[in-house]
C-alpha positions in Angstrom: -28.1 2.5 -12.4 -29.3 1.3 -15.9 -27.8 -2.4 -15.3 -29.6 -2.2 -11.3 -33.2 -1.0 -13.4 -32.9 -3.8 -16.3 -32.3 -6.5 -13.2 -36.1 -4.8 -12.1 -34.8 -2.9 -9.0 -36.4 0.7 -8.9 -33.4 2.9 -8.3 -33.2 6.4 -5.8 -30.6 8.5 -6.2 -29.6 10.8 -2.8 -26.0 12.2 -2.9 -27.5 15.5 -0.4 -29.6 14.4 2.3 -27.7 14.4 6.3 -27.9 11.2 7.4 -31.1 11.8 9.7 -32.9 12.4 6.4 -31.8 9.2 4.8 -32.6 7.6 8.4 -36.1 8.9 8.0 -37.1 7.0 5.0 -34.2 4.0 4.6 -37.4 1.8 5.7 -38.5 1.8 2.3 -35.4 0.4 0.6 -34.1 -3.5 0.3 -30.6 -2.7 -1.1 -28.1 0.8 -0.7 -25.3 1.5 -2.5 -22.4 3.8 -0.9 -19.4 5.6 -0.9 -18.2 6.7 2.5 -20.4 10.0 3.1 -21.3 9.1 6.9 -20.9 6.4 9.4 -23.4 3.8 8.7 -23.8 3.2 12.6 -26.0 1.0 15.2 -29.1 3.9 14.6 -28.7 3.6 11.1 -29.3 -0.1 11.1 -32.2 -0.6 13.7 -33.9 2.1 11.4 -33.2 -0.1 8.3 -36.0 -2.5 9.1 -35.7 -3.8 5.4 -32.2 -3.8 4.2 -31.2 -6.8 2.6 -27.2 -5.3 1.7 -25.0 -2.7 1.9 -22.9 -2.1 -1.7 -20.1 0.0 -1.3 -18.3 1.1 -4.4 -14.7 1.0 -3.2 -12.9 -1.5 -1.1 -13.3 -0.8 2.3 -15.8 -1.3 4.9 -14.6 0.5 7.8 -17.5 3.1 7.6 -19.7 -0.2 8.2 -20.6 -1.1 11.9 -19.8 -4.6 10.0 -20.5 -6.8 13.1 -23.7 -5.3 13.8 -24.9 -5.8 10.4 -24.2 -9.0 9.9 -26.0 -9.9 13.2 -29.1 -8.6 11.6 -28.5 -10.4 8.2 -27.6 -7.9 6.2 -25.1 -8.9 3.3 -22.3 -6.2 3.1 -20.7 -6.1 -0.9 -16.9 -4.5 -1.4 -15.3 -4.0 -4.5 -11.5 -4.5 -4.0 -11.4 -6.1 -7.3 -12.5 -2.8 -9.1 -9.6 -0.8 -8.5 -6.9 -3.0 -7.4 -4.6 -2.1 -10.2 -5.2 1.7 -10.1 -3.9 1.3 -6.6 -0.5 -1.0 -7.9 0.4 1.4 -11.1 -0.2 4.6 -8.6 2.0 2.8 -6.2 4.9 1.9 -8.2 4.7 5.5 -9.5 4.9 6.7 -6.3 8.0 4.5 -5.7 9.5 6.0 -9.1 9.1 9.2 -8.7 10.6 9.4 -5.1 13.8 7.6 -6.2 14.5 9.6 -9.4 13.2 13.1 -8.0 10.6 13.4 -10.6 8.4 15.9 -8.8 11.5 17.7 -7.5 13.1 18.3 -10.8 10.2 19.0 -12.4 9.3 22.1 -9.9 13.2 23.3 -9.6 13.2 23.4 -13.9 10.2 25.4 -14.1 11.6 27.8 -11.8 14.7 28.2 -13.6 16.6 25.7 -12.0 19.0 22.8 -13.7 20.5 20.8 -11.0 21.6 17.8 -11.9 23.5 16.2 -8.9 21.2 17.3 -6.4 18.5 15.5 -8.6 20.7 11.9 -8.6 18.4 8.9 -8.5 18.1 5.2 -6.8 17.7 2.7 -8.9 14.8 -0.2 -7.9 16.8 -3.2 -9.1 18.5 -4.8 -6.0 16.1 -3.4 -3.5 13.9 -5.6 -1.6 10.4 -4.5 -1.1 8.2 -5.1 2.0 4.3 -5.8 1.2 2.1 -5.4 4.4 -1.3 -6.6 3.6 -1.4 -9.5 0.8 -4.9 -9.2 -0.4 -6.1 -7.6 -3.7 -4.1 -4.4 -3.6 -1.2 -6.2 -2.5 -0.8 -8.6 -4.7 -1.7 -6.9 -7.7 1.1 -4.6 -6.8 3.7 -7.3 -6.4 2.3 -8.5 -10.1 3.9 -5.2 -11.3 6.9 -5.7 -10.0 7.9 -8.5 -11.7 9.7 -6.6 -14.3 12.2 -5.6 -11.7 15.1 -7.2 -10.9 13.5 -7.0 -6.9 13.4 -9.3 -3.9 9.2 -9.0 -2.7 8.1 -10.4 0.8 5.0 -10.3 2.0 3.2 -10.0 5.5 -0.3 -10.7 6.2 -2.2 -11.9 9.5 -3.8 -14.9 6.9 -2.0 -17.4 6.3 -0.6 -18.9 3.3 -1.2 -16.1 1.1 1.8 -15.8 -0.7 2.1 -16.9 -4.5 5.3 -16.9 -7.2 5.1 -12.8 -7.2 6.1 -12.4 -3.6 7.2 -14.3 -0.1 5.1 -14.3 2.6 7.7 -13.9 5.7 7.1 -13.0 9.4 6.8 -9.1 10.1 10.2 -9.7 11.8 11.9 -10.6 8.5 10.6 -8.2 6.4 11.5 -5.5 9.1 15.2 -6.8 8.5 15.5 -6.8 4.8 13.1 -4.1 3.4 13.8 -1.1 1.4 10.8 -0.2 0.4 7.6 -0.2 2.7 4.2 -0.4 0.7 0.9 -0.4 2.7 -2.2 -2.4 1.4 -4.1 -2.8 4.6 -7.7 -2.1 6.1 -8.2 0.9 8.7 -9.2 -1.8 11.9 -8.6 -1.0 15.6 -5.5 -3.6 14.8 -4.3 -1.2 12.1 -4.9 2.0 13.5 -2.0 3.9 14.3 0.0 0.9 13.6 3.4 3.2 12.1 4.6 4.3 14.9 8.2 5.3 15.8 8.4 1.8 17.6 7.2 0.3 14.4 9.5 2.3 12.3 12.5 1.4 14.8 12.1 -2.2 14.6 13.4 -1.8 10.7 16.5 -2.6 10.4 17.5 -0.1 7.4 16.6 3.3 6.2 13.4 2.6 4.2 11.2 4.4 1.6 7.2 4.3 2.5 4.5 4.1 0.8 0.6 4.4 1.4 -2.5 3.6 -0.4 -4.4 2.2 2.1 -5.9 4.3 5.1 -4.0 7.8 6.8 -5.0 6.8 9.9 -2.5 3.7 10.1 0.2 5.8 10.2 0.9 8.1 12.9 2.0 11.3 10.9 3.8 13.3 13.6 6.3 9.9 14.1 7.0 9.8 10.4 8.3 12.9 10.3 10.5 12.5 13.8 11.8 9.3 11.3 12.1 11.5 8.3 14.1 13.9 9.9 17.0 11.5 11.4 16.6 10.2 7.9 15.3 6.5 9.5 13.0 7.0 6.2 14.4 8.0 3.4 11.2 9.5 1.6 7.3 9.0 2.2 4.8 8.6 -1.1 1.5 9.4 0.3 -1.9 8.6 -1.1 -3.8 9.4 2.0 -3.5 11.0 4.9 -4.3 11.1 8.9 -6.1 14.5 8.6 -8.7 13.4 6.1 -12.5 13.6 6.8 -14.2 10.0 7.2 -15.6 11.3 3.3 -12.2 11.5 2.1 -13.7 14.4 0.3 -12.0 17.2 2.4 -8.2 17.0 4.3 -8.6 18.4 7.6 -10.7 18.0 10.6 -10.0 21.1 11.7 -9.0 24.4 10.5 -5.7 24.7 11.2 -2.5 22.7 9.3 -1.0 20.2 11.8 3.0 20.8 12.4 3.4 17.6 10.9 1.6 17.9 8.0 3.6 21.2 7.0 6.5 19.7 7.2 5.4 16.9 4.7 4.5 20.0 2.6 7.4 21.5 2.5 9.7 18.1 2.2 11.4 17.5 -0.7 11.7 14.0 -0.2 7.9 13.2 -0.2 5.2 12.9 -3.0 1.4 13.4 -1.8 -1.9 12.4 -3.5 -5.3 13.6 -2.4 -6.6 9.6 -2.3 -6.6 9.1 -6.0 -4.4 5.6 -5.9 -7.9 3.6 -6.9 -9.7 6.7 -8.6 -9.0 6.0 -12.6 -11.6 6.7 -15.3 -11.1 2.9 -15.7 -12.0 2.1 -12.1 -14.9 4.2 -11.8 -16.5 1.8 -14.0 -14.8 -1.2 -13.1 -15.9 -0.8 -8.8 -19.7 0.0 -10.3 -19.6 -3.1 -12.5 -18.4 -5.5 -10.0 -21.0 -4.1 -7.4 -23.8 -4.9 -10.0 -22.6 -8.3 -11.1 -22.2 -9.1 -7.0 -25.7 -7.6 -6.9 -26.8 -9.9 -9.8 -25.1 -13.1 -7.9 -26.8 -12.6 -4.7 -30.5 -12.1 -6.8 -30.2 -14.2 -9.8 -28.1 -16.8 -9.0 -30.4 -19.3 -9.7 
C-alpha cells in the first residue's frame, strides 16, 4: 500500500464487501489487487469498464476467467516468484517427516509412548523423485534437493524445461522410476482430477505423494483406495479437495467426507491447512513482487 501511494495510485482497501458490492462500484478503479475471496467471473468483468489489471498476490490464477480478461485487455499479474521457496522447504519437510515418522513419534511420546521399531525411517538417498509441473515451485524444489544423493526427473507439458537440478522425461518414465511424487501444478480443466486410481496404477512402484499445488488435482477418495493396498506408501498434503475456492475454510459442506477421515486418522499422512507458500518471508516477498510488476507495467519508461 505505501510503495502503490508513493508510485501516485490512490489506494482502497475492501477485504468485507460480497462480490455484488464490489461489482457495484469496481467502475471507479484502474487496477485491483486480490487474493482468492470470489470468482472474478464474466459479470465481474463487463462491470469493470476501467480495469487496466488484475494483481493477485499468490501464484495462481484459476479464480481469473483468464481468457475473458485478456480479450478485454486487461493485464492479469501472478506472483509465483514470491513464495516459490516456502513451497520447496515445506515440501521437502513434508517428504522428511513422512519417511522418519516425525509427526507419529512425536504424538505416540507425548502420550507416553516409546516405540522405537514401529517408528523406523526411509532414508531419501537412493530414491528417485518425480516432479510434475517444472515451473517456479518445481524447480525451486528440485534446487533443494541437491544435497541429496537423489535421482530428480521432471515432467511438464512445455518443453525443454529441464536444467542441471532435474531431468525432464516423459510422464511414462517417471511413472516407472519414481519414489516420491511431488505436485507443482496449476488447478486447469487438464489438471483437475488428474490423480486418479488409473493415474496412480500406471506407477510402476509403491510411491510417497506429495501436494502443494491445488486439492482438486487429486481425487481424494482414490488415494485412499491406493493408500489402503499400500500402492502409496504415505500422502504429505498441503491442500485439499474439500477446501472452499477462499482456501480460508476446509469443507463445502457440513459433514466430513469418508475419505477425508480416513486421511485423519492415518498414520502414514502429514496434512497442512495450505500453508506451503504462507511464510512471514513470503508475505512480503508475493506483495513486493506484485508492486515492482505494478511499477514495470507503469513506469517502465
Amino acid at each position: 500500500m505505501e510503495q502503490l501511494q508513493e508510485l501516485g495510485f490512490i489506494n482502497h482497501e475492501d477485504f468485507n464487501s460480497s462480490k455484488e458490492e464490489i461489482e457495484a462500484k469496481i467502475q471507479d478503479y484502474q487496477g485491483i489487487v486480490i487474493r482468492s475471496r470470489f470468482k472474478i467471473d464474466k459479470t465481474f468483468l463487463d462491470k469493470a469498464t476501467n480495469l487496466q489489471f488484475i494483481a493477485r498476490v499468490g501464484a495462481g490464477l484459476e479464480s481469473i476467467d483468464c481468457e475473458y480478461a485478456l480479450s478485454k485487455k486487461i493485464q492479469l499479474i501472478a506472483a509465483p516468484e514470491g513464495n516459490r521457496n516456502a513451497v520447496a522447504e515445506h515440501t521437502l519437510g513434508m517428504i522428511l517427516s513422512l519417511f522418519n515418522n516425525l509427526n507419529v513419534a512425536d504424538r505416540e511420546i507425548k502420550s507416553g509412548h516409546w516405540n522405537r521399531e514401529s517408528n523406523r525411517g526411509h532414508e531419501l538417498d537412493g530414491k528417485t523423485v518425480g516432479i510434475i509441473g517444472y515451473g517456479n515451485m518445481g524447480k525451486c524444489f528440485a534446487k533443494k534437493l541437491r544435497g541429496f544423493e537423489v535421482e530428480v526427473l521432471c515432467y511438464d507439458i512445455q518443453k525443454n524445461v529441464g536444467d542441471s537440478n532435474a531431468r525432464q522425461v516423459s510422464l511414462e518414465e517417471l511413472q516407472q522410476k519414481t519414489d516420491v511424487l511431488s505436485l507443482h501444478i496449476p488447478w486447469t480443466p487438464e489438471t483437475d482430477k488428474m490423480v486418479d486410481i488409473h493415474f496412480i496404477h500406471a506407477f510402476a512402484k509403491s510411491f510417497w505423494i506429495i501436494n502443494t499445488s491445488r486439492g482438486k488435482n487429486i481425487v481424494t477418495s482414490d488415494l485412499v483406495v491406493a493408500m489402503q493396498s499400500r500402492k502409496i506408501l504415505g500422502a504429505g498434503l498441503d491442500v485439499l479437495e474439500y477446501e472452499k475456492r477462499s482456501f480460508e475454510t476446509l469443507f463445502q459442506e457440513k459433514n466430513t467426507p469418508e475419505a477425508f477421515q480416513y486421511l485423519l486418522n492415518a498414520k502414514n499422512t502429514v496434512l497442512t491447512p495450505h500453508i506451503a507458500g504462507w511464510t512471514f518471508e513470503s508475505h512480503e516477498r508475493l506483495a513486493q513482487v506484485i508492486v515492482d510488476k505494478i511499477k514495470t507495467k507503469y513506469f517502465s519508461n
